[in-house]
C-alpha positions as CSV (number, residue, x, y, z in Angstrom):
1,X,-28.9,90.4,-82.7
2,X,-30.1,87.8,-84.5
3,X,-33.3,86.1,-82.8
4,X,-34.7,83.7,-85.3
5,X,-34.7,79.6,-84.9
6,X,-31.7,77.7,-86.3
7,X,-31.2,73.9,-86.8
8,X,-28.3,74.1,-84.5
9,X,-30.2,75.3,-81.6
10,X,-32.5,72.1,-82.1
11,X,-30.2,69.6,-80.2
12,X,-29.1,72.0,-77.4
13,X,-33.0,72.4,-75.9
14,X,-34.1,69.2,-76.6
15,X,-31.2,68.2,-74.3
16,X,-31.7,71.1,-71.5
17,X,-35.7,69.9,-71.4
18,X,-34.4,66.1,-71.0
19,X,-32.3,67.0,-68.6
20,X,-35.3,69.3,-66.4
21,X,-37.6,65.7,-66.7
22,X,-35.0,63.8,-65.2
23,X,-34.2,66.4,-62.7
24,X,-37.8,66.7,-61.7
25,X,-38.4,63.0,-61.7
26,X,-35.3,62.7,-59.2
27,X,-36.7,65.5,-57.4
28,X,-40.4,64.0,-57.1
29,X,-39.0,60.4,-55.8
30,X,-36.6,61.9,-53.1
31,X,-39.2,63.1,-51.5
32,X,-38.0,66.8,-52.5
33,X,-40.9,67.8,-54.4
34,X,-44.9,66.7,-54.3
35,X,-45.6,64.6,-56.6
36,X,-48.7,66.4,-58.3
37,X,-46.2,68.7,-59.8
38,X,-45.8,66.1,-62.3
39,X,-48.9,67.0,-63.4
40,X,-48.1,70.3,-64.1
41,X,-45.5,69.1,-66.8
42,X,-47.8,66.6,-69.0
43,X,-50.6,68.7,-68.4
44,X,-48.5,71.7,-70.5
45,X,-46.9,69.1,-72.8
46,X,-50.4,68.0,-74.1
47,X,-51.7,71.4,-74.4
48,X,-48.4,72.2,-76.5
49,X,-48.6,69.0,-78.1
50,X,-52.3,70.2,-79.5
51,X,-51.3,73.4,-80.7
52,X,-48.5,72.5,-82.2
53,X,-50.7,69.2,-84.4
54,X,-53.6,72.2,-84.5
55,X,-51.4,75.5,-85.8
56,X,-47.7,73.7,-87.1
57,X,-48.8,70.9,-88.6
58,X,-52.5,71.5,-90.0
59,X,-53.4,75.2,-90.0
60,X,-49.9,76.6,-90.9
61,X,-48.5,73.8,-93.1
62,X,-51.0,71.7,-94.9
63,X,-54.1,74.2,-94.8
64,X,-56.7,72.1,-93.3
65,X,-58.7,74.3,-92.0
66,X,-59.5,77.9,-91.4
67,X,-59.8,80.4,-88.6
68,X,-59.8,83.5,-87.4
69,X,-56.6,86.2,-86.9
70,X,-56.2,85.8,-83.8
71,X,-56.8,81.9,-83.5
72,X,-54.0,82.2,-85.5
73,X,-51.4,84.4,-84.0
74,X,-52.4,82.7,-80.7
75,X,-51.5,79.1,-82.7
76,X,-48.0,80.7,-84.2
77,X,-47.3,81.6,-80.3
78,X,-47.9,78.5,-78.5
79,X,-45.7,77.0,-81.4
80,X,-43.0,79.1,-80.8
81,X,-43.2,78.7,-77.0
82,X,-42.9,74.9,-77.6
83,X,-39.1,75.9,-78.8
84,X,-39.6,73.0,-81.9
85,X,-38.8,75.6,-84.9
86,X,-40.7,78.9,-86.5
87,X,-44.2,78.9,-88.2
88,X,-42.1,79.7,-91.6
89,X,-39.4,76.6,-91.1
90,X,-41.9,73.7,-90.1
91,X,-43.8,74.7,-92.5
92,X,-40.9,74.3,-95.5
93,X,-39.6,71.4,-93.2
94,X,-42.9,69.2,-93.2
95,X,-43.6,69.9,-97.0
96,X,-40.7,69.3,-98.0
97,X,-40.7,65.7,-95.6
98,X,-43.8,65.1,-97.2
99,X,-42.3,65.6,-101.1
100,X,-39.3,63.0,-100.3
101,X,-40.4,60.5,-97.4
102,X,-38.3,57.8,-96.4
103,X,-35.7,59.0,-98.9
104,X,-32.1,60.7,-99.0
105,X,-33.9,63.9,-98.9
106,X,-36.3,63.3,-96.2
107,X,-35.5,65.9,-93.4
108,X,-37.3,64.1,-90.5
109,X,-35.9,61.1,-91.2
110,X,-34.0,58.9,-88.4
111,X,-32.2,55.7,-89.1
112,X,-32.4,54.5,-85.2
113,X,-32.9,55.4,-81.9
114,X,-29.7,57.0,-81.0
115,X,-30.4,59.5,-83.9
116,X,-33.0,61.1,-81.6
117,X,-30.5,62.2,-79.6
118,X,-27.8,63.3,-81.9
119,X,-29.5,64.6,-85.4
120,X,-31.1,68.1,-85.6
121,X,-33.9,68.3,-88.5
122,X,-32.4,69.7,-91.5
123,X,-33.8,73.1,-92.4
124,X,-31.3,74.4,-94.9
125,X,-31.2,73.9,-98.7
126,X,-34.8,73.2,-99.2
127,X,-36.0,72.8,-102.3
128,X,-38.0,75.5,-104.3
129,X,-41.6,73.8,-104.2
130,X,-41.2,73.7,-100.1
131,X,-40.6,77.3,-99.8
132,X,-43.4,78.0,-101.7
133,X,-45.3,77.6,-98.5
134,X,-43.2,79.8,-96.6
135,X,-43.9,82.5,-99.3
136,X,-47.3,81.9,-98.7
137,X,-47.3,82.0,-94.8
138,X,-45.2,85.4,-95.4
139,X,-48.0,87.0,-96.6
140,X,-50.3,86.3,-93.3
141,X,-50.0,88.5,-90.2
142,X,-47.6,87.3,-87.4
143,X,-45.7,84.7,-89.2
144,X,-42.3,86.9,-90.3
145,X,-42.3,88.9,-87.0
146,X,-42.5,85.3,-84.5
147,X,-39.7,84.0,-87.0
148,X,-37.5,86.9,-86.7
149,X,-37.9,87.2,-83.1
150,X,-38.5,83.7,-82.4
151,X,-36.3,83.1,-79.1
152,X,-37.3,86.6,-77.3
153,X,-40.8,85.2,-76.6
154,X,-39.0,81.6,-75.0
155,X,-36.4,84.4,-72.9
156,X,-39.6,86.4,-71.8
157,X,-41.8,83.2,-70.3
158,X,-38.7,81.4,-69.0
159,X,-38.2,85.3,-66.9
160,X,-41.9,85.6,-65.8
161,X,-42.0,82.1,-64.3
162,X,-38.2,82.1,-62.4
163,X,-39.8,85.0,-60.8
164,X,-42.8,83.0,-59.8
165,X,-41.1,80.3,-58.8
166,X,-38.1,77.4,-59.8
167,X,-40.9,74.9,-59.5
168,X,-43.2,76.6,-61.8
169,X,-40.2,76.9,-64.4
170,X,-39.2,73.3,-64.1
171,X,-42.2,71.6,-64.1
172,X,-44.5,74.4,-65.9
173,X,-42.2,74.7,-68.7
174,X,-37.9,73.3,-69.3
175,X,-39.2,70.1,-69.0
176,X,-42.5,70.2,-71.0
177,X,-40.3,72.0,-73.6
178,X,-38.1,68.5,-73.3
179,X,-41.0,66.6,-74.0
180,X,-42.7,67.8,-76.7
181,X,-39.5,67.6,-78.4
182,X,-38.7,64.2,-77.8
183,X,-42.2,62.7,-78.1
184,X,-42.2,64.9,-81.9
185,X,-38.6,62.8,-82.4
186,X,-40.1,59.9,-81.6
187,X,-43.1,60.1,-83.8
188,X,-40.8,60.6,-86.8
189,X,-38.9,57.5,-85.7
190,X,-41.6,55.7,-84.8
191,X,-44.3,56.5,-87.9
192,X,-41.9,55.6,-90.4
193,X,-40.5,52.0,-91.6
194,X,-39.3,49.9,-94.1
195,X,-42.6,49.8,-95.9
196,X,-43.1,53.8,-95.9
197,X,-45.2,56.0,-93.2
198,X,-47.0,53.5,-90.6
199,X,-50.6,53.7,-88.4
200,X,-48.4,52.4,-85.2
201,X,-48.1,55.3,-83.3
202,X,-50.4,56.1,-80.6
203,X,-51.5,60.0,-80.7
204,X,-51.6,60.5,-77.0
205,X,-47.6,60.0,-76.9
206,X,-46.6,61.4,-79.9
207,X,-47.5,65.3,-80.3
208,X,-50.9,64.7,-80.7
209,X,-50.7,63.3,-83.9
210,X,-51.2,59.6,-85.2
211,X,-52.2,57.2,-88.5
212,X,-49.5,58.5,-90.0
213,X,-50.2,56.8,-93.4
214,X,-53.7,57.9,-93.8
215,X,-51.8,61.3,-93.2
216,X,-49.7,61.0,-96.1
217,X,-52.7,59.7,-98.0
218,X,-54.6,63.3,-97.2
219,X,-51.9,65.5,-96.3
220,X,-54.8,68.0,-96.2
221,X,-57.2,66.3,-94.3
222,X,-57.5,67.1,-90.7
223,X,-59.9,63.9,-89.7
224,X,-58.9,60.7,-90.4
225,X,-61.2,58.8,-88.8
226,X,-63.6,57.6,-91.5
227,X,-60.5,54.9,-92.6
């Protein structure tokens, strides 16, 4: 069986994880739930939204920093739990993003709105120089087994917590799940116009990440706050 992440599952979760926020949001204002269980759902969407900027996006991709193993396998896991691709694909994804911005070839790239809702990220037929950092993930501990296994560990939580409780998978996870991806949609939208990548976005609603042209300035930077 073949458990690994593909570009066609992309669409299908971000609209089951949509469709879990607007079914707790209805639940919360008929009365049918507390609302503190709101809560519950940005409080895991800004912890996934961290590790995902943290492990993804700056550890995995661009090499910012350093840490330990198991900082790391910990950071691959939380990325996979948040359902938005595999260590090894973001990783050839973003560079290769970051090698043909605002371009043809540019996999994150969305035209309008609507295209939020109806274009996955394009994963296939990278070029070679962006799969040069897979290779080079491949060679770390974790990274080829979370790939290859990728929606087992998703399978596993979404078990655990629909035998704790409907609630707890709702709020504590389907609809978290929703909004990570969205808000990462969003920022790709959002953090890219006419005149190239943009400083617009505001981190705290997008993933965790912001100044998106300072990024692109110092891909490998992970502070940008001297500019």
């Amino acid at each position: 069986m073949d458990l690994s992440f593909k570009p066609k599952h992309y669409l299908p979760v971000l609209y089951t994880g949509l469709a879990a926020l607007v079914l707790g949001a209805l639940l919360v204002l008929t009365g049918v739930v507390w609302w503190p269980w709101l809560f519950l759902t940005w409080g895991v969407y800004c912890f996934l939204a961290i590790t995902n900027s943290a492990g993804h996006h700056r550890l995995f991709c661009h090499g910012s920093y350093e840490t330990s193993t198991f900082w790391e396998v910990f950071l691959i896991l939380t990325g996979t739990l948040s359902c938005y691709s595999s260590s090894l694909q973001y990783c050839v994804t973003h560079s290769w993003h970051h090698k043909y911005a605002d371009t043809d070839g540019d996999p994150h790239h969305f035209e309008s709105f609507w295209d939020v809702f109806r274009e996955s990220y394009r994963m296939e037929n990278a070029p070679l120089s962006s799969r040069k950092a897979m290779a080079r993930l491949l060679k770390r501990p974790g990274h080829a087994f979370f790939h290859r296994y990728f929606w087992a560990f998703p399978a596993l939580l979404v078990v655990i917590l629909a035998a704790i409780g409907w609630k707890v998978l709702l709020f504590g996870y389907v609809a978290p799940v929703g909004v990570i991806l969205f808000s990462a949609a969003m920022f790709n939208f959002l953090s890219h116009d006419d005149g190239g990548p943009n400083n617009k976005t505001i981190a705290l609603f997008v993933s965790g990440e912001g100044r998106h042209k300072l990024h692109h300035e110092n891909p490998h930077r992970w502070d940008l706050r001297q500019k």
